[in-house]
N, C-alpha and C positions, 0 to 999 in steps of 0.2 A: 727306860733307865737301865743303865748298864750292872748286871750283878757280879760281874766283878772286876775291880780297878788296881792293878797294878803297876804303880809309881814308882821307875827310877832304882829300882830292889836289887842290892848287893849284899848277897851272901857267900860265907866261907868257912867250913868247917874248922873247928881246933887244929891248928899248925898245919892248914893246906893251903891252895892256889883257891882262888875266888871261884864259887862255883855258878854264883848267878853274878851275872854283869852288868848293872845302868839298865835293868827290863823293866819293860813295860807295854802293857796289856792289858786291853780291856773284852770284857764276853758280853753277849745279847742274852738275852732268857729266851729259851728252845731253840736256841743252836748247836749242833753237834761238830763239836773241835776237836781232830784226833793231833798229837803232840809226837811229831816225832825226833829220833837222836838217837845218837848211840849210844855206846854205856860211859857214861860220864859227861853227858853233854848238860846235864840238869835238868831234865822233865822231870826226874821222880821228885827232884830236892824242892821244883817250882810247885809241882801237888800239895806237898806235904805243905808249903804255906797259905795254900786256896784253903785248906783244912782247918789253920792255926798250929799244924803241927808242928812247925818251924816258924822263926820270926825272923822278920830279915833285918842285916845289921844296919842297915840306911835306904830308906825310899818307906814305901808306905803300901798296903793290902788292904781293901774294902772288900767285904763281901756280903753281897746285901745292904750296902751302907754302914758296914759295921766295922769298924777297923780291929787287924787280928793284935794290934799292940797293945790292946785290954783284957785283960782276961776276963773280965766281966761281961768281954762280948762271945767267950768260945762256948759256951753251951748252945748258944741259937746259931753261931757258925758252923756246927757241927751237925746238929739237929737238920740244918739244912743242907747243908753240904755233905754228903754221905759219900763213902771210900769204900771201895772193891779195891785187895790189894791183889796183890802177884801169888802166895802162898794163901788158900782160902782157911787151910787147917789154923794158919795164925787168928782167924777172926769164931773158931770156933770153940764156945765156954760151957757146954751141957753135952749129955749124950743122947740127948733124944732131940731131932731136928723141928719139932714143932717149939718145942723151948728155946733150942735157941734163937731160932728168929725172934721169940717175945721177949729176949733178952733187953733190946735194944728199947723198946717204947717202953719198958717194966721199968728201965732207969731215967728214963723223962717222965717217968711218974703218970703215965696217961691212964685212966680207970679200965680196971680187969675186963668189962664185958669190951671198950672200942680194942683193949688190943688183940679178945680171940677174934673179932671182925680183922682187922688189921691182918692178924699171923694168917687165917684163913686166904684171905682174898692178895696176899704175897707169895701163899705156896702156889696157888691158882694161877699168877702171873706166872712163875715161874715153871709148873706143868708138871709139880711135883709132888702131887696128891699121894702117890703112890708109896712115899716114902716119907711119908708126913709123922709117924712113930720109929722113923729107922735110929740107929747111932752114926750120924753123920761120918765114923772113923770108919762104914760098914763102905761106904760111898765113891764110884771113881772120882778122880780129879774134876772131870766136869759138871757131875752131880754136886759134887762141893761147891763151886763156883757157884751153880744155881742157890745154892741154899745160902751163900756169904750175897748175894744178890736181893733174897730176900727179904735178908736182914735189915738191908737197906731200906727197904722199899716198904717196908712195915715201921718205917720212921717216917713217913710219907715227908722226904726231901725236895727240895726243888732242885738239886742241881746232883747227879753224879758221879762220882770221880771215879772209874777203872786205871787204876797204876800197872802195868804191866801186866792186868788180868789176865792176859789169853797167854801169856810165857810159857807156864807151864803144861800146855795142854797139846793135843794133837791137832790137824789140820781142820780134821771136822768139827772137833770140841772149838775151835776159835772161830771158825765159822757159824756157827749155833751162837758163838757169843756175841761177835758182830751181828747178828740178827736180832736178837735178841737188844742188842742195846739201839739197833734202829728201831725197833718196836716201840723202845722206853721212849725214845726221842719225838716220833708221832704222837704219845698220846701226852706229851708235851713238857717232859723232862729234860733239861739241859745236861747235856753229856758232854764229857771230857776225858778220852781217851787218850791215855799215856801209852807209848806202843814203841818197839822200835820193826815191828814187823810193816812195811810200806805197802803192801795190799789192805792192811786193816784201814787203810785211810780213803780207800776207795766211797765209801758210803758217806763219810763228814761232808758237810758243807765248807765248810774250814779245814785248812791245815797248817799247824805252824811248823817249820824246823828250826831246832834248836842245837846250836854249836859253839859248844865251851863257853856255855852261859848265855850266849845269845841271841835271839830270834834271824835267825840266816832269810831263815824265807817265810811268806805270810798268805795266803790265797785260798784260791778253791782247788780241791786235787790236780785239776789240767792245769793252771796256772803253775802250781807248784813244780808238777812234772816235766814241765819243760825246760828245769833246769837239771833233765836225770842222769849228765855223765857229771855235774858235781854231786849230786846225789850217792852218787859209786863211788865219789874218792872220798866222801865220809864214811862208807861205809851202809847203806842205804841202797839195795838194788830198786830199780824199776819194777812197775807190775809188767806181767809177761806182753800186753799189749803193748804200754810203751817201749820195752826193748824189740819188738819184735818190727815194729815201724821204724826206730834209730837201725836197723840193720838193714832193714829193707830200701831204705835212704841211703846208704852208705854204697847202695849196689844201684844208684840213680832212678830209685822208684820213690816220688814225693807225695807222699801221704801227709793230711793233716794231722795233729796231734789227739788223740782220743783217748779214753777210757772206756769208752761202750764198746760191749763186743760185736752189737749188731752195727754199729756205725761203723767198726773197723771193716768187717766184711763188707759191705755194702760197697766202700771207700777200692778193696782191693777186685772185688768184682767188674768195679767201672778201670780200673787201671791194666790188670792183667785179661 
């Protein structure tokens, strides 16, 4: 069964242009779908309704079978669907990072002793033992992330949502993060990664692109990439493989379409 159903969903902020159009979408459980677009194309606006954080003005959101046009269903919408946003400082409400991870299960009411198991075995996942008494304001950007990560993951959610997580960070900090969210997805977490960076999509099984509300393209990364000169006119470069084979074609050397680094070589060793 699909955990989450998106019907037909048309949304539009107070006095703008429509920012979700006629979409619709549905997800598998332990799939990893990275979302990308540019800025204004509506991945964060489509997030925020996987959430309940938004409700869309016509069409309809199930998540988990739960529709988000009840409020009676956002507490287990939530509960399950857990949110990593873009600034991690916004998700941080104590000064001490053991706390605030147990912020989260402290307010689903779950008894004191499962949530020091809970906080413990989320710092654990995250590999942050070492700063398990710090003040999270003490903490780089990436450390923050891990701990806004944890928070989550000590609500023990089924489904994931990173909105722009990796924006703020540097090459290696988003790289850490994408690892880190394939990790979550192996040990069987449904991820949903919001991004407009086009490398972060190399590891999804899925990728949607989304443009001025609407799902442009839908597949597995190769699939999707192979439409990567409109890719560039939204504003979306290629990972350095795909542009490097579109240029190498361009100079009549016909390479198939890849994403593997070892199949790329391999491919230019039998050619050249």
């Amino acid at each position: 069964m699909s955990i989450l159903n998106c019907r037909e969903i048309n949304f539009s902020y107070e006095d703008k242009e429509r920012v979700l159009d006629n979409l619709s979408l549905s997800l598998e459980p332990g799939s990893y779908t990275v979302i990308l677009g540019h800025n204004g194309s509506g991945k964060s606006t489509l997030a925020r309704h996987i959430n309940a954080l938004l409700l869309p003005d016509s069409g309809s959101v199930e998540v988990f079978g739960l529709s988000t046009s009840s409020e009676d269903n956002w507490l287990e919408i939530r509960r399950n669907a857990g949110m990593v946003f873009q600034y991690p400082d916004d998700q941080m409400v104590t000064s001490v990072v053991r706390d605030d991870i147990a912020f989260g299960p402290e307010n689903l009411g779950i008894p004191r002793d499962e949530i020091i198991e809970r906080v413990e075995a989320a710092i654990e996942a995250v590999e942050m033992q070492d700063f398990a008494d710090a003040d999270p304001s003490d903490l780089s950007g990436g450390q923050k992330q891990r701990i806004a990560i944890a928070g989550i993951l000590a609500m023990r959610p089924k489904l994931i949502i990173f909105d722009e997580a990796g924006a703020m960070l540097d090459p290696q900090g988003r790289q850490d993060l994408s690892d880190r969210m394939k990790s979550l997805n192996e040990q069987g977490y449904t991820i949903i990664h919001i991004t407009h960076f086009i490398e972060d999509a190399l590891e999804a099984s899925r990728v949607l692109v989304l443009d001025e509300g609407k799902i442009l393209y839908d597949g597995s990364p190769q699939e999707v990439f192979e439409h990567s000169d409109h890719l560039k006119e939204l504003g979306l470069d290629a990972p350095f493989s795909i542009n490097l084979i579109s240029a190498l074609k361009a100079r009549g050397i016909d390479l198939r379409v890849t994403l593997g680094q070892d199949e790329l070589i391999d491919q230019l060793v039998e050619v050249l």
